[in-house]
Residue frames relative to the residue before (quaternion, step in Angstrom):
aa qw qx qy qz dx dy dz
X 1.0000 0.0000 0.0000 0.0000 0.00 0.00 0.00
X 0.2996 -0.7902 0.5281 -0.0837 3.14 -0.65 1.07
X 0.4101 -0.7349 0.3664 0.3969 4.04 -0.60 1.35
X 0.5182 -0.6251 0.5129 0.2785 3.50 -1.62 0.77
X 0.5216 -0.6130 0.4798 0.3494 3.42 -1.13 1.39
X 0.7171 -0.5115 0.4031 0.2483 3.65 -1.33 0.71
X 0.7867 0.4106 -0.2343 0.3969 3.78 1.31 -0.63
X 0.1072 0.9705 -0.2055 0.0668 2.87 1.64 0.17
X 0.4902 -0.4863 0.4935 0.5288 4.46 -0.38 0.21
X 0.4009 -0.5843 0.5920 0.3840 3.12 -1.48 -0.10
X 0.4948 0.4601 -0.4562 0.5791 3.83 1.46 -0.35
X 0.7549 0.4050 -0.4132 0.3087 3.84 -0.33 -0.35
X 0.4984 0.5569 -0.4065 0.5256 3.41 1.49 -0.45
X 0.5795 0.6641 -0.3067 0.3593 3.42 0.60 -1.15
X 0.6290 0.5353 -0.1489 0.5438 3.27 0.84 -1.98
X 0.9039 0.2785 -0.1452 0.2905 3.53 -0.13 -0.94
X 0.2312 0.7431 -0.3235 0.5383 2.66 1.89 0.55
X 0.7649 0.3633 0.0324 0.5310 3.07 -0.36 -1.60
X 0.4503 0.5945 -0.3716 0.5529 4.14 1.21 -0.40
X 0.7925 0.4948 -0.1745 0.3110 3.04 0.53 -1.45
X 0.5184 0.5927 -0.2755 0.5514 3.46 1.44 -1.56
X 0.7034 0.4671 -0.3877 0.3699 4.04 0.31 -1.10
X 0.7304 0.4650 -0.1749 0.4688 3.41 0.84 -1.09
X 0.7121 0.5196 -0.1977 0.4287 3.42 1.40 -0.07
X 0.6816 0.3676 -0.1243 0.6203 2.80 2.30 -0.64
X 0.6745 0.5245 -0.3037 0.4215 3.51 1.19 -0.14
X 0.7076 -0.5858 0.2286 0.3222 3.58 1.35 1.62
X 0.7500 0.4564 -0.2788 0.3892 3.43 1.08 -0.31
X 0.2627 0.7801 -0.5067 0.2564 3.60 1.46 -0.45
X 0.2406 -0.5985 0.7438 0.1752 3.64 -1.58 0.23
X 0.5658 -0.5064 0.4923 0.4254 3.14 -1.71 0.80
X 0.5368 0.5867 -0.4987 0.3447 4.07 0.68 -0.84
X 0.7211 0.5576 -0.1911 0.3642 3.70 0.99 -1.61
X 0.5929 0.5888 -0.2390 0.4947 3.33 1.46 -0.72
X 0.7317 0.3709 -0.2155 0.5298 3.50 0.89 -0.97
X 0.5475 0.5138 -0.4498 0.4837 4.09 1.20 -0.38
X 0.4400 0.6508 -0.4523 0.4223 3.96 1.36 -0.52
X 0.7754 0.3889 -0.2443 0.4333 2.93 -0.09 -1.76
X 0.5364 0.5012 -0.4779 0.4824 4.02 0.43 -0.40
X 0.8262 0.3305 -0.2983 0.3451 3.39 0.16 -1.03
X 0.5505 0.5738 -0.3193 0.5155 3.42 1.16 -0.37
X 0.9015 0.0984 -0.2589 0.3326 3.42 0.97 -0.01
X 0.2578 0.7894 -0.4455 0.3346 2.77 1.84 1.21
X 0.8265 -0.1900 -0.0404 0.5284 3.74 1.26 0.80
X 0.5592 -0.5827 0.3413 0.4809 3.96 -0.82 0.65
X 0.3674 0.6515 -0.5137 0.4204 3.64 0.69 -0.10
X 0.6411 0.5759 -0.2808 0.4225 3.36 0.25 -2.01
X 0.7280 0.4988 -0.2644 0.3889 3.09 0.14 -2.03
X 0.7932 0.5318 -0.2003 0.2189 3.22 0.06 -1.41
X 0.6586 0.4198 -0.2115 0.5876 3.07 1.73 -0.70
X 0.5119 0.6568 -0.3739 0.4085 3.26 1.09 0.18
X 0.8337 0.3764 -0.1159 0.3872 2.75 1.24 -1.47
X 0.5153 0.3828 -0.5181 0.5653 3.57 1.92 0.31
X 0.5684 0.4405 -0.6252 0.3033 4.22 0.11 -0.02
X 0.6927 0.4383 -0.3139 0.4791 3.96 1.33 -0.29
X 0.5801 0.4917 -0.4421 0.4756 3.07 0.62 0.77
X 0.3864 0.7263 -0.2923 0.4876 3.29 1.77 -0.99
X 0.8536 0.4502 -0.0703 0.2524 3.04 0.02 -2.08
X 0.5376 0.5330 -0.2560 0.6011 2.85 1.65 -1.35
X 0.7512 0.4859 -0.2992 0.3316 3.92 0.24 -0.67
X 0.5391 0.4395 -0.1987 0.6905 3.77 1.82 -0.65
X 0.6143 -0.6214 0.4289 0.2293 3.73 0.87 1.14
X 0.2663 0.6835 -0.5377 0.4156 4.11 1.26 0.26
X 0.5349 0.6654 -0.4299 0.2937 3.95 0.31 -0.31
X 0.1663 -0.7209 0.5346 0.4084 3.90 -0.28 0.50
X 0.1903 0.4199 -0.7234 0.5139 3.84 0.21 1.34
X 0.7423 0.2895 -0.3357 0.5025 3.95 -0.66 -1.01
X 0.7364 0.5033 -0.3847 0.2374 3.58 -0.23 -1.32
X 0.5357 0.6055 -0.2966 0.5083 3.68 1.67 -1.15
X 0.6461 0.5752 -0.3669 0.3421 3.77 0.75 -1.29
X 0.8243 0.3907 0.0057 0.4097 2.73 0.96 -1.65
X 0.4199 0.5218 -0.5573 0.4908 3.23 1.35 1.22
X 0.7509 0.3191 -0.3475 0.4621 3.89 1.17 -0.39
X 0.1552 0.6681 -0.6515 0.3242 3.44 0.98 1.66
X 0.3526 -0.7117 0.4427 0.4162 3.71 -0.74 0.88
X 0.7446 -0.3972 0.3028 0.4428 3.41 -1.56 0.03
X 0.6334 -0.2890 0.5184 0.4965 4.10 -1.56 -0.31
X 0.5390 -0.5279 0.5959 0.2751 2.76 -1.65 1.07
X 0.5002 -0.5370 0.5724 0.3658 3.59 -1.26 0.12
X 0.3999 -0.7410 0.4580 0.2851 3.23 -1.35 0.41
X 0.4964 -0.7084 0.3722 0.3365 3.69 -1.48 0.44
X 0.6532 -0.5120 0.3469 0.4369 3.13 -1.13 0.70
X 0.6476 0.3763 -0.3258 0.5770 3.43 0.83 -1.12
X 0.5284 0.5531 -0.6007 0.2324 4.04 -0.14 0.27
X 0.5299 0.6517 -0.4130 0.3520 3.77 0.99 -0.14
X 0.7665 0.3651 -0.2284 0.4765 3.18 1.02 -1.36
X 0.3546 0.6610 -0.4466 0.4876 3.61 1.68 -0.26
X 0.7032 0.6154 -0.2071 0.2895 3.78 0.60 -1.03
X 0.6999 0.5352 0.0434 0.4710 2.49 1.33 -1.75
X 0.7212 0.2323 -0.3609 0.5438 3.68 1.63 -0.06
X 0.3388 0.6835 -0.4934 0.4178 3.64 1.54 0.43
X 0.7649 0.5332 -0.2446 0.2661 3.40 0.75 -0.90
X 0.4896 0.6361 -0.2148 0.5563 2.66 2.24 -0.78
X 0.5075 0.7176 -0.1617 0.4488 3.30 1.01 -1.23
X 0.8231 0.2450 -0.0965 0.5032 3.51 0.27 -1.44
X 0.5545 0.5267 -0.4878 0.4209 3.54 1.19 -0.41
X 0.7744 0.3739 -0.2690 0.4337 4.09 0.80 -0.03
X 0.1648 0.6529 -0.5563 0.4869 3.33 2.02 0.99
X 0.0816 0.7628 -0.6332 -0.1029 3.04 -1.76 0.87
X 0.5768 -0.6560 0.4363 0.2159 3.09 1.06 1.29
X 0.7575 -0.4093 0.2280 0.4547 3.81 -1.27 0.09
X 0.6272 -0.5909 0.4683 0.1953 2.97 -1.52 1.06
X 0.2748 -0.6010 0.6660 0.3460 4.25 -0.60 0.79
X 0.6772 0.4425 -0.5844 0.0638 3.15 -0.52 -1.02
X 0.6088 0.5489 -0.4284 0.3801 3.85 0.19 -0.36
X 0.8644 0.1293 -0.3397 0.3475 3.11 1.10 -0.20
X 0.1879 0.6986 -0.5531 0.4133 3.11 0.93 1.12
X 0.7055 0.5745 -0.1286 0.3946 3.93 1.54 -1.11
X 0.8263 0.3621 -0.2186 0.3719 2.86 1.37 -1.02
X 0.6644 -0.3069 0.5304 0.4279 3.62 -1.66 -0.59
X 0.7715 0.0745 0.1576 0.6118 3.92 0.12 -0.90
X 0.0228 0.6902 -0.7035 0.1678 3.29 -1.49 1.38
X 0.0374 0.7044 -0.6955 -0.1371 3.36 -1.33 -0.10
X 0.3750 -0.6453 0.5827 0.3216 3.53 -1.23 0.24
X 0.8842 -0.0988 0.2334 0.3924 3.26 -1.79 -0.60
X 0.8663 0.1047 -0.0804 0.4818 3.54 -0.60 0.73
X 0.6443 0.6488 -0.1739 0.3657 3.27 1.32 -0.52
X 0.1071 -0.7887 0.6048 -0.0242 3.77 -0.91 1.10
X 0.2143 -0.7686 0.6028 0.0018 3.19 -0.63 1.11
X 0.1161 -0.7340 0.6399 0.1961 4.28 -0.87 0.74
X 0.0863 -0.8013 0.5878 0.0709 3.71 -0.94 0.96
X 0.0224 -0.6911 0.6933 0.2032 3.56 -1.10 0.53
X 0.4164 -0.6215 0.6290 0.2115 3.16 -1.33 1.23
X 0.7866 -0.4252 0.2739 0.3541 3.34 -1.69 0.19
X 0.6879 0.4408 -0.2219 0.5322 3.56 0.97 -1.10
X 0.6682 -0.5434 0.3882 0.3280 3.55 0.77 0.43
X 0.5211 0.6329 -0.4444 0.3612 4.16 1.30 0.50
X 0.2790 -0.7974 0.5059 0.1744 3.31 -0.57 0.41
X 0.1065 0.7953 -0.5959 -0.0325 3.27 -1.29 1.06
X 0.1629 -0.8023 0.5438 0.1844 3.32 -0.97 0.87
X 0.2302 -0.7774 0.5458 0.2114 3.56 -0.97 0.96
X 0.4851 -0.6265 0.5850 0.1732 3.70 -1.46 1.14
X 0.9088 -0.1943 0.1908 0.3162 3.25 -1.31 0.14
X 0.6943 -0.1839 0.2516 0.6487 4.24 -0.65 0.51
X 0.1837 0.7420 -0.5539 0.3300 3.13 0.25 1.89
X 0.0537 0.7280 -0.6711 -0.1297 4.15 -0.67 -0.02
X 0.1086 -0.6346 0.7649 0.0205 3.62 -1.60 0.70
X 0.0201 -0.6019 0.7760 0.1872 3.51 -1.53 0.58
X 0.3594 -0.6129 0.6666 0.2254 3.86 -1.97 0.10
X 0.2028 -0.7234 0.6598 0.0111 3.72 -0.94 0.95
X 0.2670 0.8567 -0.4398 -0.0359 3.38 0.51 -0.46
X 0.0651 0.8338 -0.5480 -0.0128 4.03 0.20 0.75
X 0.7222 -0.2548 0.3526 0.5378 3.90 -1.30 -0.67
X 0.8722 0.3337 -0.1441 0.3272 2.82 0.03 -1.44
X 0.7802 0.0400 -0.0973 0.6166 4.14 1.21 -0.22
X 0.1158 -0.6303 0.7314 0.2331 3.58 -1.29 0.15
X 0.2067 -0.5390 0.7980 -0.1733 3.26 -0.88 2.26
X 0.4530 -0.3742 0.8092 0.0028 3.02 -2.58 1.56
X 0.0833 0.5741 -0.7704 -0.2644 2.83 -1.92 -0.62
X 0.1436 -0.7083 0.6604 0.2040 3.85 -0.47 0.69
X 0.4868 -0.7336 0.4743 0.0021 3.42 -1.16 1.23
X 0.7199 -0.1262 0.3579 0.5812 2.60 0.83 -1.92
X 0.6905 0.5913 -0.0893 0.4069 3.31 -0.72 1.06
X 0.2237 -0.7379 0.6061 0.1953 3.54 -1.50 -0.48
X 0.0692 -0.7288 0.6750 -0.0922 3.53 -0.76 1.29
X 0.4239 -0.5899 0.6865 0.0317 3.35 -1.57 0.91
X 0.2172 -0.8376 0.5008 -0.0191 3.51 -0.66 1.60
X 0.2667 0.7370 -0.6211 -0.0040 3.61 -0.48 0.44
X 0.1357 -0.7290 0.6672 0.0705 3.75 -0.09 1.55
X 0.4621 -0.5398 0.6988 0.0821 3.39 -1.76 0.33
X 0.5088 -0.7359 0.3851 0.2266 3.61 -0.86 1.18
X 0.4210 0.6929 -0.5642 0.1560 3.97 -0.33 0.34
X 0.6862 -0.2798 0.2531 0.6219 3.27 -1.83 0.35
X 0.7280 0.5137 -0.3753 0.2555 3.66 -0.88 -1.09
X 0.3035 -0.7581 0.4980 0.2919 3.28 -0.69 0.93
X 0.2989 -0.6878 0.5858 0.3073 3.88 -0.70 0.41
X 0.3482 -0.7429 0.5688 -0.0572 3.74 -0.97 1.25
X 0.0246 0.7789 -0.6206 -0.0868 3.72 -0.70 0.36
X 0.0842 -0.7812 0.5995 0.1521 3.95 0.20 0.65
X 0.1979 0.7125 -0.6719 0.0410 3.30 -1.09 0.71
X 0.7506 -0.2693 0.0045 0.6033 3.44 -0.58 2.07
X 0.8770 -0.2661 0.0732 0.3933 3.82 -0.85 0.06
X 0.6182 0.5541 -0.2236 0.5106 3.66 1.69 -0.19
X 0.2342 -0.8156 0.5228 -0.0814 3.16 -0.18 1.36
X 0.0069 0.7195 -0.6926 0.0507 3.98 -0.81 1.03
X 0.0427 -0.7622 0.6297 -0.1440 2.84 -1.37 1.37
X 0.1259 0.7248 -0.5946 0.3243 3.71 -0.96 1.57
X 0.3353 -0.7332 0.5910 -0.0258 2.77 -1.87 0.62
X 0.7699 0.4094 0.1241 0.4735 3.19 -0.90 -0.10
X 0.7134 0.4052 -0.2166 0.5291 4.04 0.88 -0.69
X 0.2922 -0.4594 0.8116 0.2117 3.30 -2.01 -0.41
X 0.2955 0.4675 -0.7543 0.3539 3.42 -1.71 1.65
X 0.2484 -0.6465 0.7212 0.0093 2.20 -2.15 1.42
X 0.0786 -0.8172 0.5707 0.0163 3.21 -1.20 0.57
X 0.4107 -0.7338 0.5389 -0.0500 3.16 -0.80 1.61
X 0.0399 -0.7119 0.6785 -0.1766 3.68 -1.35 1.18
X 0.1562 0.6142 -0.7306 0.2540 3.23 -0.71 1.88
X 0.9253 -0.0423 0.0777 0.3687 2.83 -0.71 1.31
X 0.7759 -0.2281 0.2830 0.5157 3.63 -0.68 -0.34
X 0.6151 0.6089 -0.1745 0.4695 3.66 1.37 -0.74
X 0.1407 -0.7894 0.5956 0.0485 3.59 -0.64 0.98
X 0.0554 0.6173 -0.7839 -0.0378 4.20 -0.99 0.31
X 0.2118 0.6021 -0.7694 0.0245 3.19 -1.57 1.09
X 0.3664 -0.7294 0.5759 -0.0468 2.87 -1.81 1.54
X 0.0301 -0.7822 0.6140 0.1008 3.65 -0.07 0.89
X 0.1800 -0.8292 0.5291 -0.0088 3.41 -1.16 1.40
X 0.7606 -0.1796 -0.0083 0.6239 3.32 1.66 0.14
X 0.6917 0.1497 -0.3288 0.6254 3.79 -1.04 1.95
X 0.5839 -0.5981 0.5128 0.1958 3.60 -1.12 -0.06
X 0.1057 -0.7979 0.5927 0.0304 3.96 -1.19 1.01
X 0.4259 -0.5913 0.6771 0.1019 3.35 -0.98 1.37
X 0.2247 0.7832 -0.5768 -0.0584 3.07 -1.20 1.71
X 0.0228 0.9207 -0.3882 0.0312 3.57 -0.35 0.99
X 0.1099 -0.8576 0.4888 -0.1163 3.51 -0.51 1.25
X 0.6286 -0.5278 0.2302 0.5229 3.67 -0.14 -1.02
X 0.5096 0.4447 -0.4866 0.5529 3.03 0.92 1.90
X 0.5419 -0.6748 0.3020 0.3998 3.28 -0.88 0.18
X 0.8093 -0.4364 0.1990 0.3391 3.25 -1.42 1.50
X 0.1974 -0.6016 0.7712 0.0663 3.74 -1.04 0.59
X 0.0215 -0.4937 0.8557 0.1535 3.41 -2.88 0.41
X 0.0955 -0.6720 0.7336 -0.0344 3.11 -1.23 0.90
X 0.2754 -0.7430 0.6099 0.0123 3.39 -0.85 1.72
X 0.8399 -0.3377 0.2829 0.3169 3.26 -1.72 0.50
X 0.7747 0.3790 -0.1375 0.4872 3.70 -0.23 0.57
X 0.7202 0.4047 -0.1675 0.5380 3.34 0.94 -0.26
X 0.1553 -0.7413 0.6453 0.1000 3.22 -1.41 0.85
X 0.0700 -0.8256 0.5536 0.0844 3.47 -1.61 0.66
X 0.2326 -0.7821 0.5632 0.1301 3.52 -0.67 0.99
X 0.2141 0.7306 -0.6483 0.0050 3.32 -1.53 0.50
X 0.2065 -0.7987 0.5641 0.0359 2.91 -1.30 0.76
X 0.5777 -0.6190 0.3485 0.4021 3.98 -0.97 1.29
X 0.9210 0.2998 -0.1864 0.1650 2.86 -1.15 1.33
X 0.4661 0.4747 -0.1323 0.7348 2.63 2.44 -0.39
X 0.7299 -0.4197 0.4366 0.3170 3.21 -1.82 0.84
X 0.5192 -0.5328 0.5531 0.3749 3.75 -1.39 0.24
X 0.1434 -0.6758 0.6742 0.2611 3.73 -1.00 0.31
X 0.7577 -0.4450 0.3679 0.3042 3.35 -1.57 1.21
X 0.6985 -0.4407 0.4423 0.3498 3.44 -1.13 0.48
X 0.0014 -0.8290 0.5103 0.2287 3.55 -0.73 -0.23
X 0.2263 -0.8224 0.3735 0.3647 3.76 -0.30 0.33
X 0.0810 -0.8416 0.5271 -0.0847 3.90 -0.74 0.86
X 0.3490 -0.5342 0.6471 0.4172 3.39 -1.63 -0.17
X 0.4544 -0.5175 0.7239 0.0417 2.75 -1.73 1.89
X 0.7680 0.3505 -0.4089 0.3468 3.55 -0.10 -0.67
X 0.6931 0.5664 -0.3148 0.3158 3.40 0.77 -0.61
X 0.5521 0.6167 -0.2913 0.4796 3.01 1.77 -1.57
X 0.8011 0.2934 -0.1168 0.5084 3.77 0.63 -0.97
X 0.2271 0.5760 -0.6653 0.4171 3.83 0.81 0.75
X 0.6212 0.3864 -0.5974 0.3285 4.13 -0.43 0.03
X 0.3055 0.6178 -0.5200 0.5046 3.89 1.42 0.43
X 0.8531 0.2177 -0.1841 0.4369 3.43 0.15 -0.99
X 0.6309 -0.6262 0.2499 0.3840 3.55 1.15 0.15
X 0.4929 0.5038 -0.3824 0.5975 3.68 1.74 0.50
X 0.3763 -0.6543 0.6545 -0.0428 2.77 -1.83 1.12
X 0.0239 -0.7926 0.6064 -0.0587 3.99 0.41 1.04
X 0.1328 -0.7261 0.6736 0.0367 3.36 -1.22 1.09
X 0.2028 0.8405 -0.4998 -0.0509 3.79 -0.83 -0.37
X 0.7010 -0.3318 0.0262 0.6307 3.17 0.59 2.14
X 0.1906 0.7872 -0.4839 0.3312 3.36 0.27 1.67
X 0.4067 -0.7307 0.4624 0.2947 3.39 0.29 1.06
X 0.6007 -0.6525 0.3458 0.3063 3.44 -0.87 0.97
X 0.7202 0.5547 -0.2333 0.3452 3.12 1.20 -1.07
X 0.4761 0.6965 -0.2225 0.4886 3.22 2.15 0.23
X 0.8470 0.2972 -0.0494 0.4380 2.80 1.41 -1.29
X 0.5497 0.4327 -0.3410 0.6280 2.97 1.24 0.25
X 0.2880 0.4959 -0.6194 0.5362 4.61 1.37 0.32
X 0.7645 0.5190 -0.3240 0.2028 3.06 0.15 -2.17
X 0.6619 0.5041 -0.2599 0.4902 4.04 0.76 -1.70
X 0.6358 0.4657 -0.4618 0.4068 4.04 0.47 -0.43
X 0.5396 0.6793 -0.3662 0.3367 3.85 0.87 -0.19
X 0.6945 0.6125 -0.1152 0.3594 2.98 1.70 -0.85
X 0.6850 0.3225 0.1304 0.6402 2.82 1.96 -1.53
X 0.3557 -0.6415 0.5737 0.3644 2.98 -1.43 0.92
X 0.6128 0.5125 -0.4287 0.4219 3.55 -1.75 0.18
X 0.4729 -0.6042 0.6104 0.1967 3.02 -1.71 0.61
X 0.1244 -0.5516 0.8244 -0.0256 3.30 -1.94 0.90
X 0.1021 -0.7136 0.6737 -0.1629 3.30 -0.40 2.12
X 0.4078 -0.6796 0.5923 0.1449 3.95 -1.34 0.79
X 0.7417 -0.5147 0.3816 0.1984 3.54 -0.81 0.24
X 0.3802 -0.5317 0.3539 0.6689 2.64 0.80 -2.61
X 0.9298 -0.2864 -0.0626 0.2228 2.60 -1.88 0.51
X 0.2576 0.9073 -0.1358 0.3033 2.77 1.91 -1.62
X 0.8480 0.1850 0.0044 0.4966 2.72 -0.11 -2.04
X 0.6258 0.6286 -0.3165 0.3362 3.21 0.50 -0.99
X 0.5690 0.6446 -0.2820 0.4257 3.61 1.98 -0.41
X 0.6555 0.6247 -0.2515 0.3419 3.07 1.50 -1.48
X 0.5630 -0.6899 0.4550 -0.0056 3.00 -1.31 1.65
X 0.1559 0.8345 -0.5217 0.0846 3.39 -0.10 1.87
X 0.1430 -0.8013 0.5633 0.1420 3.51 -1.34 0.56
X 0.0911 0.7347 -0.6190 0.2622 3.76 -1.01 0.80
X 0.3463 -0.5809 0.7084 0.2020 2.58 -2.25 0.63
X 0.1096 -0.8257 0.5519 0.0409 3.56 -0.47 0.48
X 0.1798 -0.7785 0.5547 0.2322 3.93 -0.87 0.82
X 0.3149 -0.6920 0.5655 0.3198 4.11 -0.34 1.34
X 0.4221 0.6169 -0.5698 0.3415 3.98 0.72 0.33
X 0.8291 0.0913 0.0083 0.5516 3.43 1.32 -0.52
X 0.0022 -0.9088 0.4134 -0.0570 2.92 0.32 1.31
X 0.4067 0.4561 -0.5399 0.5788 3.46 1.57 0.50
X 0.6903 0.4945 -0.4710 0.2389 3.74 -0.18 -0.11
X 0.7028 0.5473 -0.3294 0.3131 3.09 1.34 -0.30
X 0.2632 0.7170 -0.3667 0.5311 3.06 2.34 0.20
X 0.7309 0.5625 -0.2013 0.3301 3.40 0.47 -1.39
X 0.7908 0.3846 -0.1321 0.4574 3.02 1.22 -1.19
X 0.3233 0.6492 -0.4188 0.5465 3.51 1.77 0.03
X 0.7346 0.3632 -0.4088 0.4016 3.83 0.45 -1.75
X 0.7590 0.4711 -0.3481 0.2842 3.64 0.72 -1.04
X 0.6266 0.4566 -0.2958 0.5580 3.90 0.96 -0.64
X 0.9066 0.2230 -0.1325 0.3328 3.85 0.34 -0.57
X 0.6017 -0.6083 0.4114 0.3141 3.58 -0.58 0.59
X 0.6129 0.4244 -0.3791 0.5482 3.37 0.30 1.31
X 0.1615 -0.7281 0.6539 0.1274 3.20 -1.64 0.67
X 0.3375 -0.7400 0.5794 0.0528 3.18 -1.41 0.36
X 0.0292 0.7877 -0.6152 -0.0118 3.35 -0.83 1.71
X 0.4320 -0.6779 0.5919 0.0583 3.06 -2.07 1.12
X 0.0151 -0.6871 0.7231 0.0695 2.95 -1.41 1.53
X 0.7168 -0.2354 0.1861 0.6294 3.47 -1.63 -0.77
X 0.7792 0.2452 0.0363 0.5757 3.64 -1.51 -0.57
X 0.8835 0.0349 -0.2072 0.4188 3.76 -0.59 0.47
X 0.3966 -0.6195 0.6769 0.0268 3.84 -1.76 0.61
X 0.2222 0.7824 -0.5788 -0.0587 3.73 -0.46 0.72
X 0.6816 -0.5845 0.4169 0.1414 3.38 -1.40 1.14
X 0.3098 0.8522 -0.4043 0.1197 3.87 0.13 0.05
């Protein structure tokens, strides 16, 4: 890692920030690396400053060697069962008839990405969208609106103010904004939009919703709206910037969330685990490491077969 030039984003400060904290906290730092920190940390109040909200960050996702001490008198992995081999042994079978994301959406759309993959788009009128993992987008663009269709997937919105309203169709539920930053998310019949800055009009066959900056809403076809929820937008949508932020995320969240990235399955034990409450920055540049760092911070181990990873 190498010091950050002086004109830097305020997102890339941010990023390398919080770069820095991983590589400082993950046991391997050199004393050389430790002292090239401090340089950069006071190569200007920027620096500093963004230092000092990824340490707060950290300090808040339990990273603190307060947490790190606790969580040495976590007891040891369960032992495995005898019967967990042959458990194994029909998972593999199991995953060998996984077919992972559907093509057909992209075969439909304007803009795809596969596994692991993120794609930055400028539309014609100058909006930006970035698509997230085994994503599909189509463009409508007409006089009178510039309409998306998300297909498949999750795609990161940054529309640009003009007369036209800017539309996001997803299956019968339509979001509509200006001027902002929001992601929206498509599993299945299931919508998650995340407004991360200005406000999104959502309207479908219920009555219209605004959802303001900070807040995330889920809904799913056919079911009532669930209330608004308030959240970090930035954090929720850091896989823009290539981090993965947890904070006491059931495992079985975070490890839905890491299979987007990768091909293969990452299968849980039980339930148990699958409860246990994990926090982290994670880089999706490596998304086996964040396995790794699960075996070292959490009471569990993880074995590897072809095409799948099980938790135990």
């Amino acid at each position: 890692m190498t010091e950050s030039p002086m004109n830097e984003h305020p997102d890339s400060l941010e990023d390398a920030a919080l770069d820095w904290l991983m590589l400082l906290n993950s046991g391997q730092a050199s004393a050389a690396q430790r002292m090239e920190y401090q340089r950069w940390r006071q190569a200007s109040p920027a620096h500093a400053a963004a230092a000092d909200e990824a340490q707060q960050l950290w300090a808040d996702l339990g990273m603190t060697a307060t947490a790190r001490q606790h969580a040495a008198t976590v007891p040891a992995p369960r032992k495995i069962r005898r019967r967990w081999p042959a458990l194994a042994a029909s998972l593999v079978l199991a995953v060998a008839g996984y077919g992972g994301w559907q093509q057909w959406p992209a075969l439909s759309s304007d803009y795809h990405t596969g596994v692991g993959e993120q794609q930055r788009i400028t539309l014609a009128d100058g909006s930006v969208v970035t698509l997230n993992s085994a994503s599909a987008l189509s463009v409508a663009y007409s006089g009178e609106e510039r309409r998306v269709v998300l297909q498949a997937g999750e795609a990161l919105f940054e529309p640009l103010a003009e007369a036209r309203p800017f539309v996001v169709s997803v299956g019968d539920e339509h979001l509509q904004s200006a001027a902002s930053a929001f992601s929206v998310r498509r599993d299945g019949s299931a919508l998650t939009l995340v407004v991360r800055a200005g406000q999104v009009r959502l309207s479908g066959a219920h009555s219209p919703v605004l959802v303001q900056a900070d807040q995330r809403l889920q809904q799913r076809a056919g079911q009532p709206l669930l209330a608004q929820q308030a959240v970090d937008a930035a954090s929720l949508t850091a896989w823009q910037r290539g981090k993965l932020i947890f904070n006491g995320r059931p495992l079985g969240e975070v490890i839905a969330e890491l299979e987007r990235y990768q091909h293969g399955r990452i299968l849980i034990s039980d339930t148990q685990l699958a409860a246990l409450p994990v926090s982290g920055v994670f880089d999706l540049d490596d998304p086996q490491g964040l396995l790794r760092t699960l075996e070292q911070r959490y009471p569990l181990k993880v074995t590897y077969l072809p095409w799948l990873a099980v938790l135990h």
